[in-house]
C-alpha positions as CSV (number, residue, x, y, z in Angstrom):
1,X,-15.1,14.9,9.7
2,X,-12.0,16.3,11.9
3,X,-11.3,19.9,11.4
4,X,-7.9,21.5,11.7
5,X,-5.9,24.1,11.4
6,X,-2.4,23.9,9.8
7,X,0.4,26.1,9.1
8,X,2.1,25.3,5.6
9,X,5.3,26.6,3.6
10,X,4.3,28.3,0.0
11,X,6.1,25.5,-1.7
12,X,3.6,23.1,0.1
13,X,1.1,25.3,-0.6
14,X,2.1,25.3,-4.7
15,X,1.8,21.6,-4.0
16,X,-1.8,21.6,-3.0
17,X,-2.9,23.8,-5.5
18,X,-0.9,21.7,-8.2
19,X,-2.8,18.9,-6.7
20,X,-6.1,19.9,-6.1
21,X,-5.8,21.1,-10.1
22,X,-4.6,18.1,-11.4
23,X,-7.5,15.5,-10.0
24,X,-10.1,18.9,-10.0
25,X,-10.7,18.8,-6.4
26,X,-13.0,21.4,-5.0
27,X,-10.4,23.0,-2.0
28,X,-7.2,22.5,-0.6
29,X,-8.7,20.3,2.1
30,X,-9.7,17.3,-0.6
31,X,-5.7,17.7,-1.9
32,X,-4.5,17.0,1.4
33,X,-6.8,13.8,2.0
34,X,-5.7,12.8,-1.2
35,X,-2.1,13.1,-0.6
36,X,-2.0,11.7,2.9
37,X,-4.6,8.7,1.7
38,X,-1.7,7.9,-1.3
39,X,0.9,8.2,0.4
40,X,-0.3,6.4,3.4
41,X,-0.4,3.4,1.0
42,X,2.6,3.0,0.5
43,X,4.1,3.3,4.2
44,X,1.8,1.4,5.6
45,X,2.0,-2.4,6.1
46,X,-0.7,-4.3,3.7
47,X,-2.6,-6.7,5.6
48,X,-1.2,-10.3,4.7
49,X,-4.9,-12.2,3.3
50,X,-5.6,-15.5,5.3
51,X,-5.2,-17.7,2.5
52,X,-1.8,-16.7,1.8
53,X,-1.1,-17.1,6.2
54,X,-2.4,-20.5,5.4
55,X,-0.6,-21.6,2.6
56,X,3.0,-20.8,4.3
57,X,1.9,-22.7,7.5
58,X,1.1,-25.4,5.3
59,X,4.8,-25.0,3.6
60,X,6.2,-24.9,7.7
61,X,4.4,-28.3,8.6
62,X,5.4,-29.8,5.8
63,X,9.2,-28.9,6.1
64,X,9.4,-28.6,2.5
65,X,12.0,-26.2,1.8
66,X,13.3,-25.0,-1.5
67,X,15.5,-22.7,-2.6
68,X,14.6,-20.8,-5.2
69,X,16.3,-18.6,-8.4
70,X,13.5,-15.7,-8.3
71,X,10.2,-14.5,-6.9
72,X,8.7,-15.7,-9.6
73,X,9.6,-19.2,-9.0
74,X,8.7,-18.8,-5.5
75,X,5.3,-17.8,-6.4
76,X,4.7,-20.0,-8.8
77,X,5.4,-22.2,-6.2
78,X,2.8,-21.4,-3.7
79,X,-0.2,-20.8,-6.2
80,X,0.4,-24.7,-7.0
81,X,0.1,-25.2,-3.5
82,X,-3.3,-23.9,-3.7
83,X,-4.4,-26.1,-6.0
């Protein structure tokens, strides 16, 4: 585990403590990792699985392009190919 030390703002700080209340965390530190580890989630870039990598190469070979109305229809689409 890294240690550091940090210089916050009290309205980050009422953050923390509403935080570190709110999923019962033992100390501030905990609050942090949990709001970094969330929020990281949704900045960061999900890896793409290989089977889905696969399936659109399969769709570019094939040259078999569609246009379609929704995303649903689009991955309705590719789960058939799958089958």
């Amino acid at each position: 585990m890294v240690q550091a030390m940090i210089q916050i703002s009290k309205n980050t700080n009422q953050i923390l403590n509403i935080v570190k209340a709110k999923f019962n965390l033992k100390d501030k530190s905990q609050a942090i990792e949990k709001v970094v580890l969330d929020y990281g989630e949704e900045i960061l870039e999900p890896e793409l699985k290989p089977e889905f990598i696969q399936k659109i190469q399969d769709i570019e070979k094939r040259n078999d392009f569609k246009d379609f109305n929704s995303l649903d229809e689009l991955r309705t689409d590719i789960e058939k190919i799958g089958e």
